[in-house]
C-alpha positions as protocol buffer text, in pm:
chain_id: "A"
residue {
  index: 1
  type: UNK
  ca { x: -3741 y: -242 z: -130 }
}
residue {
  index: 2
  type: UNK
  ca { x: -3650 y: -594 z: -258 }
}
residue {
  index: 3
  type: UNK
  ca { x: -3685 y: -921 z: -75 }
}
residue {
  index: 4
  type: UNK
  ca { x: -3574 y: -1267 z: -118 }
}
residue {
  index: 5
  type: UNK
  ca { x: -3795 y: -1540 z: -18 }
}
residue {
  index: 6
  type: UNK
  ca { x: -3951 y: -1304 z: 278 }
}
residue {
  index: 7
  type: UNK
  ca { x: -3605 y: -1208 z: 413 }
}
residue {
  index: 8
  type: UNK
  ca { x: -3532 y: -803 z: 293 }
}
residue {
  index: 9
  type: UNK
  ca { x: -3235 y: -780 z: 113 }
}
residue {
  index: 10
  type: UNK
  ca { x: -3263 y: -417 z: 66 }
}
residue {
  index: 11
  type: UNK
  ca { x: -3520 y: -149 z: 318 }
}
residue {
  index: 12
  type: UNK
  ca { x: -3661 y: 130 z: 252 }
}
residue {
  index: 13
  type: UNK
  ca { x: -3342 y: 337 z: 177 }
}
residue {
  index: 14
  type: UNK
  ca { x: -3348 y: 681 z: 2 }
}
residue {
  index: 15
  type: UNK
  ca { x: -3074 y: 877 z: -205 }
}
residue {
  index: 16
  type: UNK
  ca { x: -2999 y: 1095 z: -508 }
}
residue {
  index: 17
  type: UNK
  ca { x: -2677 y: 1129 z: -670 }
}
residue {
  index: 18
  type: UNK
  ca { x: -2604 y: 1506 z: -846 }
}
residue {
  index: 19
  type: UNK
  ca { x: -2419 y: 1543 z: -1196 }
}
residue {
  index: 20
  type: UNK
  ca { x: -2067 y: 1584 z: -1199 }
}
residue {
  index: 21
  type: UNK
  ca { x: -2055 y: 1422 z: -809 }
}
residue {
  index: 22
  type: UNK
  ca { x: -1854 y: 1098 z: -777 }
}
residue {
  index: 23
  type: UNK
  ca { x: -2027 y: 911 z: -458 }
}
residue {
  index: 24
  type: UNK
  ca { x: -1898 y: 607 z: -281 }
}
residue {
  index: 25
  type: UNK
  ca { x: -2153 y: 307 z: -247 }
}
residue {
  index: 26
  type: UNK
  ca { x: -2056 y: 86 z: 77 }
}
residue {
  index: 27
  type: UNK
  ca { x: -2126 y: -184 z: 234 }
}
residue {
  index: 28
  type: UNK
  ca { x: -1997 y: -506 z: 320 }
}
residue {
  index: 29
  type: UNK
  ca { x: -2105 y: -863 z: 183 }
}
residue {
  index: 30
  type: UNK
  ca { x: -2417 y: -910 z: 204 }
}
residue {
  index: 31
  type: UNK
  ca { x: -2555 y: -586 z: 321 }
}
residue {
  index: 32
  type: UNK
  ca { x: -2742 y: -490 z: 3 }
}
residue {
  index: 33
  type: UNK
  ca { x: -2502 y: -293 z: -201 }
}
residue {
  index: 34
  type: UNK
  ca { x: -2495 y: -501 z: -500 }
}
residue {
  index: 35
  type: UNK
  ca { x: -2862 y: -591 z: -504 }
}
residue {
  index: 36
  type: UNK
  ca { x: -2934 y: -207 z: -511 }
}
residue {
  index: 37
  type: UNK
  ca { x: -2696 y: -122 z: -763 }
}
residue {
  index: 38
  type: UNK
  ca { x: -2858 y: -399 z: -1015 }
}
residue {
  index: 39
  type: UNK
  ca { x: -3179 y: -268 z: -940 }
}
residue {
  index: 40
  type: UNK
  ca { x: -3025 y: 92 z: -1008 }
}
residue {
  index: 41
  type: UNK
  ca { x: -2947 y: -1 z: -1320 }
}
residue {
  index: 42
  type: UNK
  ca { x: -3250 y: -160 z: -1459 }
}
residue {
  index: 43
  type: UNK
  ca { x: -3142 y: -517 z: -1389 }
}
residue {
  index: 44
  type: UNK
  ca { x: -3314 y: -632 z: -1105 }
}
residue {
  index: 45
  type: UNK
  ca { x: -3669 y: -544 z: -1064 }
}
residue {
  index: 46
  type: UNK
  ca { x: -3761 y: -412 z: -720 }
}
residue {
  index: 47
  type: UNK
  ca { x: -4075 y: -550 z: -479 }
}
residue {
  index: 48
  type: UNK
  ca { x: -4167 y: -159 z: -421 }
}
residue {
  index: 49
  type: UNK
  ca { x: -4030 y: 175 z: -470 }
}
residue {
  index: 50
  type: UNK
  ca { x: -3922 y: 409 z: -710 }
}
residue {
  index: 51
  type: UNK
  ca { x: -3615 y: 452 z: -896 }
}
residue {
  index: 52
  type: UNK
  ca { x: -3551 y: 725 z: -1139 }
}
residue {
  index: 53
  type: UNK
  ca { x: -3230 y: 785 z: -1355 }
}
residue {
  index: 54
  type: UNK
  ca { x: -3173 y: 1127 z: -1506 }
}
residue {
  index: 55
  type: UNK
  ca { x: -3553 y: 1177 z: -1354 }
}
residue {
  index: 56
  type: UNK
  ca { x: -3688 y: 915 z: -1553 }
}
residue {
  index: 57
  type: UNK
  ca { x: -3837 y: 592 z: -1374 }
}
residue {
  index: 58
  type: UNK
  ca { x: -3568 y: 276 z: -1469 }
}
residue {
  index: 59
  type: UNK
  ca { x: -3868 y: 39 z: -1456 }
}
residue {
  index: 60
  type: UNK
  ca { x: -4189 y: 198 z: -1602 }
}
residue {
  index: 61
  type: UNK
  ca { x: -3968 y: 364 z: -1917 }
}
residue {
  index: 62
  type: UNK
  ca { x: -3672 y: 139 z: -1923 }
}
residue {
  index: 63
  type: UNK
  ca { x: -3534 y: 191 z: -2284 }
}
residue {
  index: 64
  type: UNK
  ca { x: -3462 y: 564 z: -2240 }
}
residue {
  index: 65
  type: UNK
  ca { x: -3335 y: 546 z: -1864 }
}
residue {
  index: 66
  type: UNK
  ca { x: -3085 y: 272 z: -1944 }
}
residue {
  index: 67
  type: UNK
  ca { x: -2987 y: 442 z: -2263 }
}
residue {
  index: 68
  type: UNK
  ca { x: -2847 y: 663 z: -2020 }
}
residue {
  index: 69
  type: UNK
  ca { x: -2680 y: 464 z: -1824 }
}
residue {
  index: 70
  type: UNK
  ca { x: -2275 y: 266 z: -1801 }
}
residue {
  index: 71
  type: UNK
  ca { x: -2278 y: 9 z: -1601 }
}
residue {
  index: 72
  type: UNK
  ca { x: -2020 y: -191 z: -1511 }
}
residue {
  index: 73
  type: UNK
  ca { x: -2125 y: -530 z: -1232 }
}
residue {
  index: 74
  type: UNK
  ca { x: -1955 y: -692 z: -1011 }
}
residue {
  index: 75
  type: UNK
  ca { x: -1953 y: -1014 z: -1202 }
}
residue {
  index: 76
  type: UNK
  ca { x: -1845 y: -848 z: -1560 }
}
residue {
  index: 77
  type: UNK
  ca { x: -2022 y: -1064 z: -1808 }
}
residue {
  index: 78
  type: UNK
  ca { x: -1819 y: -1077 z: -2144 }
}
residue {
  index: 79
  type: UNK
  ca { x: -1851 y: -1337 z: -2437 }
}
residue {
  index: 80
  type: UNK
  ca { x: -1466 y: -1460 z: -2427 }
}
residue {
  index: 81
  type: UNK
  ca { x: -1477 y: -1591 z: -2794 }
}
residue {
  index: 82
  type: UNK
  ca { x: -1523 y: -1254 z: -2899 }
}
residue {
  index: 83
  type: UNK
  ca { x: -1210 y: -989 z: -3004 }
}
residue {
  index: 84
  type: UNK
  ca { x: -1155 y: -686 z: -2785 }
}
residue {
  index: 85
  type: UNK
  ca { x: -1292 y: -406 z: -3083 }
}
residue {
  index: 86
  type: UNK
  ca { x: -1514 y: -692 z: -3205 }
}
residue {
  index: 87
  type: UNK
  ca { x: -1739 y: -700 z: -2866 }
}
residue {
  index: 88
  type: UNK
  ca { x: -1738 y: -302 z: -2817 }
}
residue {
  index: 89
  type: UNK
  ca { x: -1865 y: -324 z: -3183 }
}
residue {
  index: 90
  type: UNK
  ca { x: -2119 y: -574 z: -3093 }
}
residue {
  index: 91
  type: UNK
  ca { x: -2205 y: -333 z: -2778 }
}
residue {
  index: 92
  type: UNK
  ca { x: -2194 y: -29 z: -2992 }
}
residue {
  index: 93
  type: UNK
  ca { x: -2455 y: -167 z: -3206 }
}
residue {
  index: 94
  type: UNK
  ca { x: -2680 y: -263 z: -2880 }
}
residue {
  index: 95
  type: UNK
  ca { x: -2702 y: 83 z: -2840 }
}
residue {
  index: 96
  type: UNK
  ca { x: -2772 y: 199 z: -3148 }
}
residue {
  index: 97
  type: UNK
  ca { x: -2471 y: 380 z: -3257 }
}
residue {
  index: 98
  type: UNK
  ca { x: -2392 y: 309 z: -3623 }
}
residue {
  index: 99
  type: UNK
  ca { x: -2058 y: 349 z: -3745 }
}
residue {
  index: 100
  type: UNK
  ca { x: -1888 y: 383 z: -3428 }
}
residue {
  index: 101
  type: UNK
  ca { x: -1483 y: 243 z: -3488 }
}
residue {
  index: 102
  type: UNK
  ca { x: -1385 y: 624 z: -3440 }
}
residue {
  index: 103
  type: UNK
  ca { x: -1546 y: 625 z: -3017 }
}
residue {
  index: 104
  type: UNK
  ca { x: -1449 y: 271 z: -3025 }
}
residue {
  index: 105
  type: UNK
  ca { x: -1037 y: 370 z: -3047 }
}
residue {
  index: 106
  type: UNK
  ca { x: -1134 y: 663 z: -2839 }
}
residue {
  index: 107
  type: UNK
  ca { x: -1247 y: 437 z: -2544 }
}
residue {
  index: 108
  type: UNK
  ca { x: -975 y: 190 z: -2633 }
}
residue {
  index: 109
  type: UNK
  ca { x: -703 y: 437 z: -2568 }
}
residue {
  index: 110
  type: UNK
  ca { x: -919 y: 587 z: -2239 }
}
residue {
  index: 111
  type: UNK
  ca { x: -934 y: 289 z: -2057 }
}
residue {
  index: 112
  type: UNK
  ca { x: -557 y: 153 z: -2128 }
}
residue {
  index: 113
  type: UNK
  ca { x: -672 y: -136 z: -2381 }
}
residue {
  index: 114
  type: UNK
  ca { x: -415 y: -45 z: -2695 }
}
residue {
  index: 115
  type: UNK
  ca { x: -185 y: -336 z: -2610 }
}
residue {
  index: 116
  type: UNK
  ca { x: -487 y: -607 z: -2600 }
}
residue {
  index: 117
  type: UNK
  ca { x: -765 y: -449 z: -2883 }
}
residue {
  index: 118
  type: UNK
  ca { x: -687 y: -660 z: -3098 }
}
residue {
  index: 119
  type: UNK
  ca { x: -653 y: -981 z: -2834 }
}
residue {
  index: 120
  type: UNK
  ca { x: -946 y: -1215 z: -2770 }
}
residue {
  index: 121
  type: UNK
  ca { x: -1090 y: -1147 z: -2449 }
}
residue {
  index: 122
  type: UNK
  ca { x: -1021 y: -1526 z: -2296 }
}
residue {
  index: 123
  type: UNK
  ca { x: -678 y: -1467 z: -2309 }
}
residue {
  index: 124
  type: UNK
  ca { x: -699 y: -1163 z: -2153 }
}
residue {
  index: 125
  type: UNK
  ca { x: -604 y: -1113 z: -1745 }
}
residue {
  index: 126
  type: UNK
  ca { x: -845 y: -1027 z: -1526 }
}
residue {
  index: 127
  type: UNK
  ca { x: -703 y: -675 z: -1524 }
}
residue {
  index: 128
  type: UNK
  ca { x: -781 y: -629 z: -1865 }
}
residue {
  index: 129
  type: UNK
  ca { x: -1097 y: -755 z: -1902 }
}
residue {
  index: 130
  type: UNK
  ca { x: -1216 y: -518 z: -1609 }
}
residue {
  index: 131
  type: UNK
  ca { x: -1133 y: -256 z: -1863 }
}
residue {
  index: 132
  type: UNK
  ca { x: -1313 y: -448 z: -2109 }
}
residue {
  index: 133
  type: UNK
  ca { x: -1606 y: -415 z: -1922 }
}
residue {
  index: 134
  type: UNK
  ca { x: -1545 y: -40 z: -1821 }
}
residue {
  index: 135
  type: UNK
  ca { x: -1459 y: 42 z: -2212 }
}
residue {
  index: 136
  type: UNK
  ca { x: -1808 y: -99 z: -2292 }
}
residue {
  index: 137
  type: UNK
  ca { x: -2000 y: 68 z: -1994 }
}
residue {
  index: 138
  type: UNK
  ca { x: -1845 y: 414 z: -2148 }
}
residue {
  index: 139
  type: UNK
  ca { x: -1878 y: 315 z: -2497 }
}
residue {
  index: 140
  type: UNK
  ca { x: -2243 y: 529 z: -2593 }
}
residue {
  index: 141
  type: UNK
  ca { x: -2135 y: 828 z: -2348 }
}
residue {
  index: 142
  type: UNK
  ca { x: -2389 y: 786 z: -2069 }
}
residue {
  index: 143
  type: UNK
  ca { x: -2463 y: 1067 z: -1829 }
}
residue {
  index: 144
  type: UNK
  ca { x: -2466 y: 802 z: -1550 }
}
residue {
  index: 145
  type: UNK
  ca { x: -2181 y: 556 z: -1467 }
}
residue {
  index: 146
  type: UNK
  ca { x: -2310 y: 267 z: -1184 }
}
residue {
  index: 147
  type: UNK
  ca { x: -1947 y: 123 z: -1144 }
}
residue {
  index: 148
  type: UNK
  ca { x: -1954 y: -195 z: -915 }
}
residue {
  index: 149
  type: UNK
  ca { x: -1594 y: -301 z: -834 }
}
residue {
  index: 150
  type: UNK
  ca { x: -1450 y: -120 z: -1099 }
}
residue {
  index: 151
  type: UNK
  ca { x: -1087 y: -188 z: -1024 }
}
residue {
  index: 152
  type: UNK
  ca { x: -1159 y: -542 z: -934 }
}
residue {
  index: 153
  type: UNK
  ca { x: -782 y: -751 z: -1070 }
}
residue {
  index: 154
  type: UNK
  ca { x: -583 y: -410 z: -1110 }
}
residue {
  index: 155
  type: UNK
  ca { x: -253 y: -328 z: -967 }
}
residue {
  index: 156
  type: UNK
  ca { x: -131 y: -72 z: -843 }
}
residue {
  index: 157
  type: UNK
  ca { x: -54 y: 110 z: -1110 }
}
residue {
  index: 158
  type: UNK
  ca { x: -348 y: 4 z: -1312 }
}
residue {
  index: 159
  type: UNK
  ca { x: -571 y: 138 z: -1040 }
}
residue {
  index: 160
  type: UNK
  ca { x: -407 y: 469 z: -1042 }
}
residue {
  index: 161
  type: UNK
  ca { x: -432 y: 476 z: -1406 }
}
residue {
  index: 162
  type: UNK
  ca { x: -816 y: 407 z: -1377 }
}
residue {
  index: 163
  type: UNK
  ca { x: -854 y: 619 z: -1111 }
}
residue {
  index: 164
  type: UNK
  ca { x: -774 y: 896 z: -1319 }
}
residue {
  index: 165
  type: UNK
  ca { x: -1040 y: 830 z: -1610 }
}
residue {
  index: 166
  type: UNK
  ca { x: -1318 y: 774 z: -1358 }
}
residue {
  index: 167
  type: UNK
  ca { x: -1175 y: 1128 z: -1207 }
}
residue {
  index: 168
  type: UNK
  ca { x: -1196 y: 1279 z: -1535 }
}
residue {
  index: 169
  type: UNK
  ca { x: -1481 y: 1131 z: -1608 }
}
residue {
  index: 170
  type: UNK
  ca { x: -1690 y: 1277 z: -1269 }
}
residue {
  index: 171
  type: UNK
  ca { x: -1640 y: 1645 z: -1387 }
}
residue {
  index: 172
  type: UNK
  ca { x: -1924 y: 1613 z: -1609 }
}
residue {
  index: 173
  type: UNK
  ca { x: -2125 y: 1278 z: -1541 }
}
residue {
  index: 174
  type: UNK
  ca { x: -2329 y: 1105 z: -1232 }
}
residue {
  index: 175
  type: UNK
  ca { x: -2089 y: 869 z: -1125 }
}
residue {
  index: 176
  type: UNK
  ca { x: -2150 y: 564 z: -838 }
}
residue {
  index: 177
  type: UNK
  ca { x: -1898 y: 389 z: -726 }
}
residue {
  index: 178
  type: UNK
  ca { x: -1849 y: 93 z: -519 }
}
residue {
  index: 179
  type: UNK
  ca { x: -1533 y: -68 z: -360 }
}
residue {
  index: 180
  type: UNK
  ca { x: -1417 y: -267 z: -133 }
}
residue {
  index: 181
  type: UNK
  ca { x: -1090 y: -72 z: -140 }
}
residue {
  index: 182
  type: UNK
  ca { x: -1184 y: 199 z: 84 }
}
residue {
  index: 183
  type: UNK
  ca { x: -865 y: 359 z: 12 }
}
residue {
  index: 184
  type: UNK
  ca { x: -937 y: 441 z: -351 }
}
residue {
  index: 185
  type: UNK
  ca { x: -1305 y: 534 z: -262 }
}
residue {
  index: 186
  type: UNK
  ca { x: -1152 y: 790 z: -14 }
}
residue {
  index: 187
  type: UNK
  ca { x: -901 y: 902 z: -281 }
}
residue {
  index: 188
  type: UNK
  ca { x: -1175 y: 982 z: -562 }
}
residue {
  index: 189
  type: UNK
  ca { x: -1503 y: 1041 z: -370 }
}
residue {
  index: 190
  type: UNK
  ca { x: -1636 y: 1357 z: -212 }
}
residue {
  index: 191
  type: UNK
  ca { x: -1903 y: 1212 z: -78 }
}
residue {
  index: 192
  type: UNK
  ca { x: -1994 y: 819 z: 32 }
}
residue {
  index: 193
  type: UNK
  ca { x: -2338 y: 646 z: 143 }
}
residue {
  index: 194
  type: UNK
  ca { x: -2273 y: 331 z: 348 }
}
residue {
  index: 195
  type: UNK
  ca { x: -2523 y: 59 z: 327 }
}
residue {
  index: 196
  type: UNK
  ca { x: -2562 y: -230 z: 638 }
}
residue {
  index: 197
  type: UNK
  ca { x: -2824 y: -492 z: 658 }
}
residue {
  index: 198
  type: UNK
  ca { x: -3016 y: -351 z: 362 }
}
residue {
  index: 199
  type: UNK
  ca { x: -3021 y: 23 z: 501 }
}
residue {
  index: 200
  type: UNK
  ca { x: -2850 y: 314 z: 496 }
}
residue {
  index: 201
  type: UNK
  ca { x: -2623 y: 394 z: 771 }
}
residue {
  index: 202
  type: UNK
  ca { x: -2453 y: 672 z: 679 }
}
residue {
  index: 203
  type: UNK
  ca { x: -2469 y: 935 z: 417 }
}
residue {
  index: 204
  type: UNK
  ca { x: -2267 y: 1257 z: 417 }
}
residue {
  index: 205
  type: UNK
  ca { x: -1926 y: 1406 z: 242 }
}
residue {
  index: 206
  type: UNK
  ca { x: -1613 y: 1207 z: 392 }
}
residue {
  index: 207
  type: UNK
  ca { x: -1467 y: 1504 z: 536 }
}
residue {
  index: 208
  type: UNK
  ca { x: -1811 y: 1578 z: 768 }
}
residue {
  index: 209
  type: UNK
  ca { x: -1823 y: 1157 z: 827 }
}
residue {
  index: 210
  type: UNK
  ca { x: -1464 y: 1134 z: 978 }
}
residue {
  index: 211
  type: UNK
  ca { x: -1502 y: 1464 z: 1185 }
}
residue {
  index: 212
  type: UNK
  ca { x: -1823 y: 1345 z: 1338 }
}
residue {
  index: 213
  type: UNK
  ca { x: -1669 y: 977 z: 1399 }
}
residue {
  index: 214
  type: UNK
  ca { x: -1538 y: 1081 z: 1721 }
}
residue {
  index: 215
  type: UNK
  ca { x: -1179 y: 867 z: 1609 }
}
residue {
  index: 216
  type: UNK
  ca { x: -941 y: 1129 z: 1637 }
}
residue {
  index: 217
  type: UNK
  ca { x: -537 y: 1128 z: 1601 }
}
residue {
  index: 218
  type: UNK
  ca { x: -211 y: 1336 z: 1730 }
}
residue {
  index: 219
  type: UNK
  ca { x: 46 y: 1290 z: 1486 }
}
residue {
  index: 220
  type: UNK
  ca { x: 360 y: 1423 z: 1678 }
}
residue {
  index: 221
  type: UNK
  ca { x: 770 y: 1408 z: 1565 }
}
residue {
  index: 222
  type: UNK
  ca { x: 1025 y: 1477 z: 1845 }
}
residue {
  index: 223
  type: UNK
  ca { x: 1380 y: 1600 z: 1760 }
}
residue {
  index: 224
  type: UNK
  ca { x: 1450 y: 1346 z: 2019 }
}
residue {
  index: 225
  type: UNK
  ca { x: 1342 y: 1012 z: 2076 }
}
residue {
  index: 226
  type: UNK
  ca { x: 1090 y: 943 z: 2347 }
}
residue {
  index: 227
  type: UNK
  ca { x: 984 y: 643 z: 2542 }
}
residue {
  index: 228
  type: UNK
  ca { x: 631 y: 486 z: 2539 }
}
residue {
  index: 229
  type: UNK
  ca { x: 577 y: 542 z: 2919 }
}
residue {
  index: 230
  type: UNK
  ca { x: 652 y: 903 z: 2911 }
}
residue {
  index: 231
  type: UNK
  ca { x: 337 y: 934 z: 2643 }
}
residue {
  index: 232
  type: UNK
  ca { x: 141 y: 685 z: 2821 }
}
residue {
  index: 233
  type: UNK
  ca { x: 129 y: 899 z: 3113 }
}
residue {
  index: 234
  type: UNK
  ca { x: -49 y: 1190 z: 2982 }
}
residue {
  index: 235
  type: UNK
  ca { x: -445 y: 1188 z: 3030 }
}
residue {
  index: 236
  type: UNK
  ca { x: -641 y: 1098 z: 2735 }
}
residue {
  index: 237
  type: UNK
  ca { x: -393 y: 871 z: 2518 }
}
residue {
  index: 238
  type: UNK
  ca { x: -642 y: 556 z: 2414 }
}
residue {
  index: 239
  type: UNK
  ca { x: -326 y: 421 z: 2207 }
}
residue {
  index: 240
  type: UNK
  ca { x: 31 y: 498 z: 2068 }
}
residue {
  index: 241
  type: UNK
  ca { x: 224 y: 381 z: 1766 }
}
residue {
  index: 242
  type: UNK
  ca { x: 609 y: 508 z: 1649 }
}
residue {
  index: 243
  type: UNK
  ca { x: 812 y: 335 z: 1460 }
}
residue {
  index: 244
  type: UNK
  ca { x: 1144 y: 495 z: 1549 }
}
residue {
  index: 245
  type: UNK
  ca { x: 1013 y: 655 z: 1898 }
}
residue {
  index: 246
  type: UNK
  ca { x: 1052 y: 988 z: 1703 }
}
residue {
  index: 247
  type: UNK
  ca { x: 721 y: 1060 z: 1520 }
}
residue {
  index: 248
  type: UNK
  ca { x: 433 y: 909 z: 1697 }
}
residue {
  index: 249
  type: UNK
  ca { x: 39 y: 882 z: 1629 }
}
residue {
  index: 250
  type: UNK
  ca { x: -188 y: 885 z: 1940 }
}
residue {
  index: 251
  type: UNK
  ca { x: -524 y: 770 z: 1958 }
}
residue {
  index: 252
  type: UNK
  ca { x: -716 y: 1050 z: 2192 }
}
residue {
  index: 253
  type: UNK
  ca { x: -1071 y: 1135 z: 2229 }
}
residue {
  index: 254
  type: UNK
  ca { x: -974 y: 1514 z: 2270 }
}
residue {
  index: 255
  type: UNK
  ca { x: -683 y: 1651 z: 2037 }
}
residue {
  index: 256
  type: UNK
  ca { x: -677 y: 1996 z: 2201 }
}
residue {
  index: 257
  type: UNK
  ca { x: -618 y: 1905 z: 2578 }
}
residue {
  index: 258
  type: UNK
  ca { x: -343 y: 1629 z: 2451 }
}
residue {
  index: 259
  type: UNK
  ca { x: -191 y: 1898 z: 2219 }
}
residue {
  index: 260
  type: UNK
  ca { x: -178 y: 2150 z: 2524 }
}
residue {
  index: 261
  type: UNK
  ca { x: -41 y: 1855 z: 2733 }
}
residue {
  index: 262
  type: UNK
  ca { x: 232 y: 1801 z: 2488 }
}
residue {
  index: 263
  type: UNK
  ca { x: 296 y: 2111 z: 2471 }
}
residue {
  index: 264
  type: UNK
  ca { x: 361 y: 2117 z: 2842 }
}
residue {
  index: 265
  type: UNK
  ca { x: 536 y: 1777 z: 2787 }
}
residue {
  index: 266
  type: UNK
  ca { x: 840 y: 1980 z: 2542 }
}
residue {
  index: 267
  type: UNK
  ca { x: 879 y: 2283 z: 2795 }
}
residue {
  index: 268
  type: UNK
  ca { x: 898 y: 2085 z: 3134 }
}
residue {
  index: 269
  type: UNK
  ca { x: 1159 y: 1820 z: 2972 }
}
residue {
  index: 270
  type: UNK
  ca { x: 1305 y: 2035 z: 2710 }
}
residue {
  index: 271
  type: UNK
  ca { x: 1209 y: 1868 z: 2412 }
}
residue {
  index: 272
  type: UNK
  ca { x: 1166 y: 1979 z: 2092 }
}
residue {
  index: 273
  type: UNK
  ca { x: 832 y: 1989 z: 1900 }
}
residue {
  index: 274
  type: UNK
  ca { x: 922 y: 1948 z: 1482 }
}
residue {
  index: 275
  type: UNK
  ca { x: 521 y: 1871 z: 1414 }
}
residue {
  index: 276
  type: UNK
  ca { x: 232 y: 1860 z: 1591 }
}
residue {
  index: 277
  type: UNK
  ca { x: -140 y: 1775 z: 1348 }
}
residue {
  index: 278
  type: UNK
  ca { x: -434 y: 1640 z: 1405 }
}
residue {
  index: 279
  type: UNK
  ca { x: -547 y: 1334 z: 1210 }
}
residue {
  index: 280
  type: UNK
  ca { x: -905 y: 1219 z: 1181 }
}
residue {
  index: 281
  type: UNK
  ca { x: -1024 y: 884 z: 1138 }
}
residue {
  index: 282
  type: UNK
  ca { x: -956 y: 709 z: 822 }
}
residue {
  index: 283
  type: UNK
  ca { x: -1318 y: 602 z: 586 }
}
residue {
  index: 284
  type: UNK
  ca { x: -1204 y: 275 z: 674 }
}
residue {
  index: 285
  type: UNK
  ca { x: -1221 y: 339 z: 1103 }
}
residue {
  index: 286
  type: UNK
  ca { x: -1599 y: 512 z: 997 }
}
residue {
  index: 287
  type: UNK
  ca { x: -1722 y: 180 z: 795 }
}
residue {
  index: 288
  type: UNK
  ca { x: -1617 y: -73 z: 1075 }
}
residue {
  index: 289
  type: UNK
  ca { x: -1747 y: 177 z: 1350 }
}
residue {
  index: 290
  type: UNK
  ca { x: -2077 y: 136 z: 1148 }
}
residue {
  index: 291
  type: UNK
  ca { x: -2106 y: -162 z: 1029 }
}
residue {
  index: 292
  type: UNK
  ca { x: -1935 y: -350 z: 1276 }
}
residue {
  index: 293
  type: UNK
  ca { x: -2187 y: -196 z: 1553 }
}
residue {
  index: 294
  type: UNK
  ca { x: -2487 y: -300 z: 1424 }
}
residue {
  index: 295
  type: UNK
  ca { x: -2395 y: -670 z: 1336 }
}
């Protein structure tokens, strides 16, 4: 638990992360998710509770639980007079590492830094020094990776790029991962804990989270086109969207009995079926059903 001025920023929540598991950490602003990763990582001390990291407790043994740890904040403090290989030198010798210029290219070539190692990091975009801050988290090979906006200034392309290290990178390491880009949490995550008003609201693998939302979808494509009241006439349609009156996605609370009236539909009017699948709701439906519920 941990508490500002009285008010509890974070309550009584409860959760383990397994090796080689990449788990989403949700939650919008102000709901606790950044105050619980800090504390995670051995940054923020909490009023009560314990917190243990590769089974060893982050605040009564601090030196060895961090030692295991890469993490990567929100807020990525760097020292911008510094050179790219000259700060993960400085970091590798935080950690103890000795001669490390041979892990140092290694990480520089992992996380996409080769065209600015040797730049200083003020010059740097915020893209790159994100991967500053990611090369440094990875830097003494921690078991556990806390990563806090990760992809916080990337592109496209630069996220997909990332997205694949931090894939790689969950084969064999504890990896938690917050975003608000619920899209690349959904793409690289199994499994994702959503945090609201400093507890936990959900807590499950994706795939058993959006079949137990309840927000289910017909995607449908006609041969021909079809008109929006000839849909909007069969029982159960909450909603309807086409683009081209062809391929349509309805909002339903029961896929079967639309799919069987649809079916009906193509054999009364003679119209031809090309696909018929059921959709269910995005990661991005479950977190505003959630979050938005219990404002």
């Amino acid at each position: 638990m941990k508490s500002y001025d009285g008010k509890k920023a974070v309550d009584d929540i409860s959760f383990s992360v397994k090796k080689g598991e990449i788990t989403g950490f949700l939650g919008p602003n102000g709901a606790g998710k950044s105050t619980t990763l800090k504390m995670i990582a051995g940054y923020l001390k909490p009023n009560s509770g314990d917190i243990r990291v590769c089974g060893i407790p982050v605040w009564d043994n601090a030196m060895p639980a961090k030692s295991r740890m890469g993490y990567l904040p929100e807020l990525n403090p760097l020292y911008p007079d510094m050179y790219v290989r000259e700060y993960l030198g400085f970091i590798a010798g935080v950690h103890g590492m000795g001669d490390a210029k041979a892990r140092i290219s290694e990480i520089i070539e992992m996380t996409g830094l080769t065209p600015a190692a040797a730049g200083k990091i003020e010059v740097l975009s915020k893209g790159y020094k994100q991967r500053v801050g990611l090369a440094a988290a990875l830097l003494h090979d921690p078991e556990v990776l806390i990563l806090d906006e990760p992809t916080s200034g990337f592109d496209p392309n630069q996220i997909a790029e990332i997205r694949e290290v931090i894939r790689s990178l969950g084969q064999t390491k504890t990896i938690l991962f917050s975003s608000h880009i619920l899209q690349e949490v959904e793409a690289l995550c199994e499994r994702a804990i959503i945090i609201h008003q400093g507890r936990i609201v959900a807590d499950d693998r994706i795939s058993i989270l959006q079949a137990e939302s309840g927000s289910k979808r017909l995607k449908v494509t006609f041969r021909e086109q079809i008109q929006t009241s000839t849909l909007e006439s069969l029982t159960g349609v909450e909603s309807l969207k086409s683009e081209d009156l062809q391929t349509w996605t309805i909002q339903t609370g029961d896929t079967d009995a639309l799919s069987k009236q649809l079916m009906e539909l193509s054999l009364q009017q003679s119209l031809n079926i090309v696909s018929l699948q059921t959709e269910s709701g995005s990661l991005e439906e479950i977190f505003r059903s959630l979050t938005a519920s219990k404002a």
